[in-house]
C-alpha positions as CSV (number, residue, x, y, z in Angstrom):
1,X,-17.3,6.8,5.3
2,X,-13.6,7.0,4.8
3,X,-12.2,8.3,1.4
4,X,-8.7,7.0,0.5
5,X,-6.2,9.1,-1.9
6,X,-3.4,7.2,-2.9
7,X,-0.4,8.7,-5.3
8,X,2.7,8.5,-6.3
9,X,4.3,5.4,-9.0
10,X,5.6,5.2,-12.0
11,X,8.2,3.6,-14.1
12,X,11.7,2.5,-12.8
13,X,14.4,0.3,-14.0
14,X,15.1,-3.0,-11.9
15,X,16.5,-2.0,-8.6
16,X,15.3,1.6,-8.4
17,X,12.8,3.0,-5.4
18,X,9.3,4.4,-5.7
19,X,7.1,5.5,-2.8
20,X,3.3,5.6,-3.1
21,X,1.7,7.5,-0.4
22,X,-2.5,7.4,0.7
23,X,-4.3,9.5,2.4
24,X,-7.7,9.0,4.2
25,X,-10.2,11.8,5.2
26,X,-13.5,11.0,6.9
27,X,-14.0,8.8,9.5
28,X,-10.6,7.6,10.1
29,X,-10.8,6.9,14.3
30,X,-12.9,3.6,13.1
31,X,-10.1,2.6,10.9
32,X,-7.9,-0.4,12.1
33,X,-5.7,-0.6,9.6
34,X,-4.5,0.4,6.1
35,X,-1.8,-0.7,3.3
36,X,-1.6,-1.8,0.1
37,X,-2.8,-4.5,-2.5
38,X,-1.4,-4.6,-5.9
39,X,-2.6,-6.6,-9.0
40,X,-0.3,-7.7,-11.9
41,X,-2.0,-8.6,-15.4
42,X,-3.4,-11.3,-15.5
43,X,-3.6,-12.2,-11.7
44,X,-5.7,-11.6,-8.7
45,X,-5.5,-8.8,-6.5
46,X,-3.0,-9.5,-3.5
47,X,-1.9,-8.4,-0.5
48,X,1.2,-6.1,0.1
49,X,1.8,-4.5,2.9
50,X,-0.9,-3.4,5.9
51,X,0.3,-0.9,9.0
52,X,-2.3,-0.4,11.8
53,X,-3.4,2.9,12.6
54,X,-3.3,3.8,16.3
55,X,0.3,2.0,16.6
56,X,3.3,0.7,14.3
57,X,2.5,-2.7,14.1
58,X,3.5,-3.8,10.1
59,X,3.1,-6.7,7.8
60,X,4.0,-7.4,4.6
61,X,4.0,-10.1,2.0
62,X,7.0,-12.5,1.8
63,X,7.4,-11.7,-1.4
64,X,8.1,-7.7,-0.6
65,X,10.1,-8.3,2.9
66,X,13.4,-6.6,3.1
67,X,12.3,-4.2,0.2
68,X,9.1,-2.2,1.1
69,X,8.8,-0.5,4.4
70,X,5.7,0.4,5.6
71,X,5.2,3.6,7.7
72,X,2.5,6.4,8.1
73,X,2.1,9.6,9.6
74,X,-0.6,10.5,11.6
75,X,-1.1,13.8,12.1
76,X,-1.3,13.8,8.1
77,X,-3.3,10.7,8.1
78,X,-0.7,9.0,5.4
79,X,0.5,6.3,4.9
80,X,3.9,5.4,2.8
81,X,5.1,2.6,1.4
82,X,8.9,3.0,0.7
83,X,9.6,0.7,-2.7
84,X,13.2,-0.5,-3.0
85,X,15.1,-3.0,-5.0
86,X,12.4,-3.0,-7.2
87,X,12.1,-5.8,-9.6
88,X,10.1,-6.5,-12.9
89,X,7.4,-8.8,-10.9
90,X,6.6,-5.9,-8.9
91,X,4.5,-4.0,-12.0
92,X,1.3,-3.9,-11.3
93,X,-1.4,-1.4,-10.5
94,X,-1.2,-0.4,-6.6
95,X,-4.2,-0.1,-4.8
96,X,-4.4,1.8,-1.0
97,X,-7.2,-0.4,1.0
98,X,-8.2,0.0,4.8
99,X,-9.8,-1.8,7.2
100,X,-11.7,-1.4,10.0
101,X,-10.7,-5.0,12.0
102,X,-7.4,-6.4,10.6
103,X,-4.0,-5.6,10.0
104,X,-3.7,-8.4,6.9
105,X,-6.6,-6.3,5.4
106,X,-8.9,-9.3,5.2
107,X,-11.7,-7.2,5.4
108,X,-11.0,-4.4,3.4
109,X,-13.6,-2.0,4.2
110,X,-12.0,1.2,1.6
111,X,-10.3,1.4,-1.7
112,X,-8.6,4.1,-3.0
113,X,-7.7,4.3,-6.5
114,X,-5.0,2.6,-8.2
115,X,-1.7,3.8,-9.3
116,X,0.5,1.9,-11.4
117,X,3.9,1.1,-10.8
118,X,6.4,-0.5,-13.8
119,X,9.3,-2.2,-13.3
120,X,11.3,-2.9,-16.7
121,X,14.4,-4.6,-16.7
């Protein structure tokens, strides 16, 4: 089992930075990958951003590209996503997820609890 600890959020005008940051304990050498899914009101639950865990390889959602960087530490077993340029579409509750087979998190094998981010304008 793999338990996922995700913090960090908030509230931020349009065009200010957060940075959420998970970390897993457990079982993490049969993790693959881990990231983020967020879900707005009203929507479904969607992918954000997904790093794998033995090396650097990223990928993120168009819609967050050139504003959210990906990166994690290992030794801590964290990973961060950097939140900039921020815009009022971006609210929605954050949720850490990892997987144990695929970088896009198609899987998601974990969930950490969510942590919600606002973005007024």
């Amino acid at each position: 089992q793999v338990k996922l600890v995700a913090s960090g959020g908030g509230s931020v005008q349009t065009g200010g930075s957060l940075r959420l940051s998970c970390t897993a304990s457990g079982r993490t050498g049969s993790l693959y990958a881990m990231g983020w899914f967020r879900q707005a009101p009203g929507k479904e639950r969607a992918f954000v951003a997904a790093i794998r865990w033995s090396v650097s390889t990223t990928a993120y959602a168009d819609s967050v590209k050139g504003r959210f960087t990906i990166s994690r530490n290992s030794a801590e077993n964290t990973v961060f996503l950097q939140m900039n340029n921020l815009k009022p579409e971006d609210t929605a509750i954050y949720y850490c997820a990892a997987d144990k087979g695929s970088l896009w998190l198609s899987g998601t094998d974990y969930w950490g609890q969510g942590t919600q981010v606002t973005v007024s304008s």
